[in-house]
N, CA, C and O atoms as CSV, one atom per row, in Angstrom:
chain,resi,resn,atom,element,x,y,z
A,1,UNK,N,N,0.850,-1.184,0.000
A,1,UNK,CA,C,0.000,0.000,0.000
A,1,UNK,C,C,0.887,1.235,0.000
A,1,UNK,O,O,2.032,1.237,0.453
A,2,UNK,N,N,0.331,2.193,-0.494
A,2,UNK,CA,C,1.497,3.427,-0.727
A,2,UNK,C,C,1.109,4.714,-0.323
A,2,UNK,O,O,1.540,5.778,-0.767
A,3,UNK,N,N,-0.310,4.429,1.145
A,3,UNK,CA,C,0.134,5.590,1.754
A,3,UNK,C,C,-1.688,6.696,1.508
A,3,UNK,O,O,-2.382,7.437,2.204
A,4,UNK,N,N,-1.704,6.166,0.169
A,4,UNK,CA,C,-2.723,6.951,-0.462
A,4,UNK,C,C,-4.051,5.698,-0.756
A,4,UNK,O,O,-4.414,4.980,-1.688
A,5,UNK,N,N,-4.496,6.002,0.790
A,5,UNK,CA,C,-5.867,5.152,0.483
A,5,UNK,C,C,-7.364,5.855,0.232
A,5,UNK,O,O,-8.304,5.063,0.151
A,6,UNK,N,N,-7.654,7.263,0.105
A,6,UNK,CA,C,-8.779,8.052,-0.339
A,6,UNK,C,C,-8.693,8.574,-1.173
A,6,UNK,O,O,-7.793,9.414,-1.209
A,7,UNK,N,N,-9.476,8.417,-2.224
A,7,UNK,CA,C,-9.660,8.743,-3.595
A,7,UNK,C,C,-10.404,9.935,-3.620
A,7,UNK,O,O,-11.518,9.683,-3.161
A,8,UNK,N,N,-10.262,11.676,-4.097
A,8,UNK,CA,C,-10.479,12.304,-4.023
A,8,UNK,C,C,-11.113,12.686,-5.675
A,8,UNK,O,O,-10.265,12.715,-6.566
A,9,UNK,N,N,-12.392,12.935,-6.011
A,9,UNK,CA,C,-13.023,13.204,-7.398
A,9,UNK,C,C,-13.298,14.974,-7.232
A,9,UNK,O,O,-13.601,15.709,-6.292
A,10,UNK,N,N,-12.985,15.180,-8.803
A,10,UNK,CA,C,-13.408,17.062,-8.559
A,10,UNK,C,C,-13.436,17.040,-10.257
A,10,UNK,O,O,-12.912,16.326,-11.111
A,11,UNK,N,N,-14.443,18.355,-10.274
A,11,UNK,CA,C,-14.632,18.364,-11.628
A,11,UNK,C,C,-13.947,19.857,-12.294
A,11,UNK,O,O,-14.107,20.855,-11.590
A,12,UNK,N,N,-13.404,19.986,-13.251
A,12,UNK,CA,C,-12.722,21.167,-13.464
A,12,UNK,C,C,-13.256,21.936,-15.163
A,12,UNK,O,O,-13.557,21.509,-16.278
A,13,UNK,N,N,-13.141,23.137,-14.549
A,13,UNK,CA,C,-13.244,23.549,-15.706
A,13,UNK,C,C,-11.769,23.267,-16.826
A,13,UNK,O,O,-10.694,22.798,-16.452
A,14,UNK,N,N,-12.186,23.791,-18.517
A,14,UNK,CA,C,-10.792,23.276,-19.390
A,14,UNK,C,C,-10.217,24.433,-18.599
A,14,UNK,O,O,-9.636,23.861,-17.677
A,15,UNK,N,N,-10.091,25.412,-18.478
A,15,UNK,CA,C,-9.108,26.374,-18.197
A,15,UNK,C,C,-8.502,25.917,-16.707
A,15,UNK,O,O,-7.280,25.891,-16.855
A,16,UNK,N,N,-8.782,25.608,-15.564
A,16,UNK,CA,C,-8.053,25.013,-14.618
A,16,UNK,C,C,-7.282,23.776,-15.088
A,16,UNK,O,O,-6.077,23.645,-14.871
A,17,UNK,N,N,-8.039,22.860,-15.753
A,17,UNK,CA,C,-7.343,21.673,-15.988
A,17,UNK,C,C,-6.133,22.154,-16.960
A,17,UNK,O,O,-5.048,21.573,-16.972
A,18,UNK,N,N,-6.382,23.084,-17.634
A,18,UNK,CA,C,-5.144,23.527,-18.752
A,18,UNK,C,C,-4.242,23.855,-17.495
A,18,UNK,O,O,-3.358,23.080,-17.131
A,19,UNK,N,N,-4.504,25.009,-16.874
A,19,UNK,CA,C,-3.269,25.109,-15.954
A,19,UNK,C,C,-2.648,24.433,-15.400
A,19,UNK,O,O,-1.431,24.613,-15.368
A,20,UNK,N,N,-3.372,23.165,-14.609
A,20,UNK,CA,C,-2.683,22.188,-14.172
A,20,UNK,C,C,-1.882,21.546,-14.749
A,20,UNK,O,O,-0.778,21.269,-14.282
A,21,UNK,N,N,-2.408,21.101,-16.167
A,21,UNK,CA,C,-1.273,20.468,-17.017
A,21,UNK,C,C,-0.215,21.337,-17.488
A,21,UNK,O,O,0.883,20.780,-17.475
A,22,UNK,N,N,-0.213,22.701,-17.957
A,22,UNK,CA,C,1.073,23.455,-17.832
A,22,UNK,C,C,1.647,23.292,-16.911
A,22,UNK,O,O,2.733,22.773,-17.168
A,23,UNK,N,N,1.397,23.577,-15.277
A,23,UNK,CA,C,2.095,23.452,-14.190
A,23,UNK,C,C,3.053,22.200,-14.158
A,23,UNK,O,O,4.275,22.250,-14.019
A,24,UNK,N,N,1.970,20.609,-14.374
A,24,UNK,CA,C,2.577,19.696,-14.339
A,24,UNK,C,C,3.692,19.392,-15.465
A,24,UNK,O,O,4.621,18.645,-15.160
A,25,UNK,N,N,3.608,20.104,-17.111
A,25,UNK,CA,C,4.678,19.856,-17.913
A,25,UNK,C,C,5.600,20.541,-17.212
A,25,UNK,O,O,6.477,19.913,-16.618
A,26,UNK,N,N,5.557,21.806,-17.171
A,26,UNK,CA,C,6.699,22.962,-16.332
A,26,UNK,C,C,7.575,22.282,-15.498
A,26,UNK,O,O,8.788,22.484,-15.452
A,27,UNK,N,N,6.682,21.119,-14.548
A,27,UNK,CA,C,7.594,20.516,-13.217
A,27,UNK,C,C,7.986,19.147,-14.013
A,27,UNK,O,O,8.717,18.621,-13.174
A,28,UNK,N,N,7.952,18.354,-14.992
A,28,UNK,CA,C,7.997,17.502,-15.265
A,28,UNK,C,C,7.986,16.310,-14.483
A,28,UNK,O,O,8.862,15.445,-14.530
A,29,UNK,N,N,6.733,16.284,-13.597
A,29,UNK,CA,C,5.831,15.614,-13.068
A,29,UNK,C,C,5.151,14.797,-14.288
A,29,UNK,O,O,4.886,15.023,-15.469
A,30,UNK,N,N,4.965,13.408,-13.104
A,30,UNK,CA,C,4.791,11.856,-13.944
A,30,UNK,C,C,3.146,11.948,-14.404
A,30,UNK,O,O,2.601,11.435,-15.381
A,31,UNK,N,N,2.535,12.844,-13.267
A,31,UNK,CA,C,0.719,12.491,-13.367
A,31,UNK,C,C,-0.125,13.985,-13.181
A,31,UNK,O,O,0.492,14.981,-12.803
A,32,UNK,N,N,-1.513,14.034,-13.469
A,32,UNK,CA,C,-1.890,15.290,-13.033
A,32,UNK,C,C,-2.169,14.985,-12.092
A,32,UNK,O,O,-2.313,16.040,-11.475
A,33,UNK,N,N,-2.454,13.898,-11.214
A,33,UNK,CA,C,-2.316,13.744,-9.712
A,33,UNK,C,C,-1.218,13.966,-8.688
A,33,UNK,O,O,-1.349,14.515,-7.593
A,34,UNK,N,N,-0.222,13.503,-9.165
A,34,UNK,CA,C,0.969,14.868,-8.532
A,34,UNK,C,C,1.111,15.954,-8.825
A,34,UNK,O,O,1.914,16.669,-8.225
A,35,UNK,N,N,0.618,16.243,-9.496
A,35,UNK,CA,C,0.762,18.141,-9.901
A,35,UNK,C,C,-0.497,18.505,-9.088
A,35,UNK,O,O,-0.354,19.610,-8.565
A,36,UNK,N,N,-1.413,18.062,-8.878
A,36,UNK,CA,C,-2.390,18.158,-8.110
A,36,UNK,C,C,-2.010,17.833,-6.678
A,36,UNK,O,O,-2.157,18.835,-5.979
A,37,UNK,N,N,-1.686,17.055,-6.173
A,37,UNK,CA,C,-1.049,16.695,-4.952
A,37,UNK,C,C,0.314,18.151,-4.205
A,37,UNK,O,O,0.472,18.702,-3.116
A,38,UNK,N,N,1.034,18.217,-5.651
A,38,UNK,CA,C,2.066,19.502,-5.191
A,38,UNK,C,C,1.460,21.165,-5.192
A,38,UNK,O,O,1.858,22.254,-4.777
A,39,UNK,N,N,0.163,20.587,-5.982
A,39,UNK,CA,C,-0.255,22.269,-6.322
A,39,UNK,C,C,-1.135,22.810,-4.738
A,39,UNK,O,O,-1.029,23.976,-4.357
A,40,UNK,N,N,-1.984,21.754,-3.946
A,40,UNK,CA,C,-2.388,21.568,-2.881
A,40,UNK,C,C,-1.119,21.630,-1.934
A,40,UNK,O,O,-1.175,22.646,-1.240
A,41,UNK,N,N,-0.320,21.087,-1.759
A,41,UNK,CA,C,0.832,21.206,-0.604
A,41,UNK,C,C,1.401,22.479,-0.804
A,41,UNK,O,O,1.825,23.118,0.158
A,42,UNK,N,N,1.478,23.096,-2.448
A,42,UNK,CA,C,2.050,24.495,-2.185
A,42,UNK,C,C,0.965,25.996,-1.270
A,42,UNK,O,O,1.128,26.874,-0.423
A,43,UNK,N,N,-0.144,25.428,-2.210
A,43,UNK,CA,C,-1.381,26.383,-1.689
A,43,UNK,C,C,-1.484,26.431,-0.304
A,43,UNK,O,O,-1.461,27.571,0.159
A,44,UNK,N,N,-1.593,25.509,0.493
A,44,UNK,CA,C,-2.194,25.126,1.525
A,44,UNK,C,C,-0.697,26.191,2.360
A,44,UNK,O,O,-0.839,27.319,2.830
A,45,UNK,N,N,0.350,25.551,2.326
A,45,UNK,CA,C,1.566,25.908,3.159
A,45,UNK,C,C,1.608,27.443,3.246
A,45,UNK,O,O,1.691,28.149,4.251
A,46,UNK,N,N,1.513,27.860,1.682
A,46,UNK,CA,C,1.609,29.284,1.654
A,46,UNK,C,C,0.197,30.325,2.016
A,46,UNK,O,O,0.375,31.502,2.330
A,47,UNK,N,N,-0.727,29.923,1.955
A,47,UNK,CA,C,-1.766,30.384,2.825
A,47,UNK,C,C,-1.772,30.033,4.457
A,47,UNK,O,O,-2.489,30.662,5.236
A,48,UNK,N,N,-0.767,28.807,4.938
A,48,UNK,CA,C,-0.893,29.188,6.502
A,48,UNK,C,C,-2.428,28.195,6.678
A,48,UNK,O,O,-3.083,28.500,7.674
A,49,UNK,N,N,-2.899,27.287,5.971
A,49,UNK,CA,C,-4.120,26.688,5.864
A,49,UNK,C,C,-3.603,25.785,6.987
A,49,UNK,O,O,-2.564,25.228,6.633
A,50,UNK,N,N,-3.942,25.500,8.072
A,50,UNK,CA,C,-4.380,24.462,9.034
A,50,UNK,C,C,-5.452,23.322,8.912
A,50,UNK,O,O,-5.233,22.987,7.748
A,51,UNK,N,N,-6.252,22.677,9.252
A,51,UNK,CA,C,-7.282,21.344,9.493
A,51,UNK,C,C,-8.271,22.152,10.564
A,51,UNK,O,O,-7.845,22.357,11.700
A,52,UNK,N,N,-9.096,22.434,10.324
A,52,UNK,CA,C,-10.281,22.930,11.353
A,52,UNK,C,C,-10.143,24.512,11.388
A,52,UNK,O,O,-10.606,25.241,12.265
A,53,UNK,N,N,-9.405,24.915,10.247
A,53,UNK,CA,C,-9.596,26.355,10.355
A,53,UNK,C,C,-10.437,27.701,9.802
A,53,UNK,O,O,-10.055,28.859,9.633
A,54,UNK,N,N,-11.609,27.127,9.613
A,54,UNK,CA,C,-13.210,26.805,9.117
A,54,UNK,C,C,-12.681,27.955,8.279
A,54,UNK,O,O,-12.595,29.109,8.700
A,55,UNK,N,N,-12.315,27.534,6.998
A,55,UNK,CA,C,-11.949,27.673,5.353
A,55,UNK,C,C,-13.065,27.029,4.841
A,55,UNK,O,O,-13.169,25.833,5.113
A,56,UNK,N,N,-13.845,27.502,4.223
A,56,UNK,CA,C,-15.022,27.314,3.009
A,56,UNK,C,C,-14.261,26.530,1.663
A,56,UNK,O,O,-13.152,26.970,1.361
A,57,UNK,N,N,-14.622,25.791,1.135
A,57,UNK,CA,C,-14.477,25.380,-0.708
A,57,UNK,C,C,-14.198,26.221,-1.010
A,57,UNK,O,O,-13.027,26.414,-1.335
A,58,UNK,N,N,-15.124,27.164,-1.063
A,58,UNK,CA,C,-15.820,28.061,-2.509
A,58,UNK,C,C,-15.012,29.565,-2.181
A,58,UNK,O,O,-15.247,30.679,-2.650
A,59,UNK,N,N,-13.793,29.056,-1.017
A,59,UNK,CA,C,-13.302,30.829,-1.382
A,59,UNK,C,C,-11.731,30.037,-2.251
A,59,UNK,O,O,-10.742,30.769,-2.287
A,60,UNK,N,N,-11.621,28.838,-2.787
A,60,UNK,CA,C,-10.449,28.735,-3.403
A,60,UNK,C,C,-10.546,28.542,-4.872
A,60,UNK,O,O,-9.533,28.167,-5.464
A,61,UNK,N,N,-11.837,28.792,-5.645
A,61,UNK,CA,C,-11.863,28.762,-6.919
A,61,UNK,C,C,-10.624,29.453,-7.537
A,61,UNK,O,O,-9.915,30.310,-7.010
A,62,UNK,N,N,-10.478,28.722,-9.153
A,62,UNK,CA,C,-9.142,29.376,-9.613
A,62,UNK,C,C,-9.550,30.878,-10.372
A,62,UNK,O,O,-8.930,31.937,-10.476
A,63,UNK,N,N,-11.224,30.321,-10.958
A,63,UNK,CA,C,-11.721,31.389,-11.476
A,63,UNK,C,C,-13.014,31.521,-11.046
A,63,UNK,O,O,-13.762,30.611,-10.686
A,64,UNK,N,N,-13.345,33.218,-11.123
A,64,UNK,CA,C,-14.739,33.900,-10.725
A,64,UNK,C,C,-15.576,33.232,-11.306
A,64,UNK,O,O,-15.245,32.777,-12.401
A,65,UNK,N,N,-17.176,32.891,-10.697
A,65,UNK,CA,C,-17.776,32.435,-12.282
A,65,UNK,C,C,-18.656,32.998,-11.918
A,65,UNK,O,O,-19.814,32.610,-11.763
A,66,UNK,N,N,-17.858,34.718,-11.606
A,66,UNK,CA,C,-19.278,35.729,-12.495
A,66,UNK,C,C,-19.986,36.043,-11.412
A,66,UNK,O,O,-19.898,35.505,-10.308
A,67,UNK,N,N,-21.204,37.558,-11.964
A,67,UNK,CA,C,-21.831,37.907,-10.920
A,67,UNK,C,C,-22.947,36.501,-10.065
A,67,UNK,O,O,-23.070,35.299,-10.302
A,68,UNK,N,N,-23.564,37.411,-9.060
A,68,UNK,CA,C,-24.042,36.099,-8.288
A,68,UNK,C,C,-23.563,34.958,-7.633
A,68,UNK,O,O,-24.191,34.401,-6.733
A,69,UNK,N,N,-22.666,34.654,-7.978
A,69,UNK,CA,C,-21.906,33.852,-7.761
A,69,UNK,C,C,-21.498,33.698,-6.612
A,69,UNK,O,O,-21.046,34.691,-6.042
A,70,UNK,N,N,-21.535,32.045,-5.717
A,70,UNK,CA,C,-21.172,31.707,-4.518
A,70,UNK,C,C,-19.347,32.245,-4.384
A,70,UNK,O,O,-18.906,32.352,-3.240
A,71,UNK,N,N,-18.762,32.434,-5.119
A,71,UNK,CA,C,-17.468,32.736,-5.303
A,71,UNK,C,C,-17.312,34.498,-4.766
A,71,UNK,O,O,-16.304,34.935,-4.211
A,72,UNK,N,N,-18.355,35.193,-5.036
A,72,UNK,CA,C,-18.722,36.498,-5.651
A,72,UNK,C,C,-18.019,36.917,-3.925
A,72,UNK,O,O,-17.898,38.142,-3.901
A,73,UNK,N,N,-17.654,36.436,-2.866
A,73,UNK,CA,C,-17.606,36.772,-0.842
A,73,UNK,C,C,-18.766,36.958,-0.881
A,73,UNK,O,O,-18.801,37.870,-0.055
A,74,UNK,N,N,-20.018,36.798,-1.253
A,74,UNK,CA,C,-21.473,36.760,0.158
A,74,UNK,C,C,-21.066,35.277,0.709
A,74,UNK,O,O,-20.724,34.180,0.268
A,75,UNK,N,N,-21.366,36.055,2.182
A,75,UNK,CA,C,-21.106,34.443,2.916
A,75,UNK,C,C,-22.385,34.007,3.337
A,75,UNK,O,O,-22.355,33.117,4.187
A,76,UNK,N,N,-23.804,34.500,2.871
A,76,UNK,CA,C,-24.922,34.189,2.720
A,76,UNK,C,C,-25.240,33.079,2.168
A,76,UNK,O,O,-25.728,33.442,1.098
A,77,UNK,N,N,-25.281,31.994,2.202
A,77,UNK,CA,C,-25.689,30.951,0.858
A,77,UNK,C,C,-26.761,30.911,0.640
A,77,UNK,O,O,-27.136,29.865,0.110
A,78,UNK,N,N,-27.689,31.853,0.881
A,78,UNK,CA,C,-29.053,31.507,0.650
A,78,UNK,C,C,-29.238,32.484,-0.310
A,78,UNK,O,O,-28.441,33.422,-0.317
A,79,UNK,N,N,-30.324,32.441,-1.297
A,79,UNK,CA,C,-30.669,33.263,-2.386
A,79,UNK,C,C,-31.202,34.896,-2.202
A,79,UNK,O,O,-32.072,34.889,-1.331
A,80,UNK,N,N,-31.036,35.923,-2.588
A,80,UNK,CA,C,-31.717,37.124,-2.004
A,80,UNK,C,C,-33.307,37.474,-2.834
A,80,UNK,O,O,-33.994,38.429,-2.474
């Protein structure tokens, strides 16, 4: 076993997934799961991100998607 027993699914837009795969050619990294794995260990470290440090999803999108939008900082989730 190698450590990595939870399988994590996410759906991306082409423009994130493009970045990732630039990132990952750039590092010449084997998978987009390690470029994904390093792009998370960089984010996380350099934001100071802890485990229980009630961080939302939806404030780490790569891109806006636009007015209205749960992305938009209302920390309301309910509709107005």
């Amino acid at each position: 076993m190698n450590g990595r027993e939870e399988r994590l699914q996410i759906m991306l837009s082409p423009e994130e997934l493009a970045i990732i795969d630039n990132f990952r050619f750039a590092n010449r990294m084997p998978t987009r799961a390690a470029a994904v794995r390093e792009l998370l260990k960089l984010g996380l470290a350099s934001a100071g991100i802890t485990p229980g440090d009630g961080s939302r999803s939806s404030n780490y999108g790569v891109f806006s998607r636009g007015p209205n939008s749960h992305t938009d900082g209302d920390d309301d989730p309910t509709p107005s």
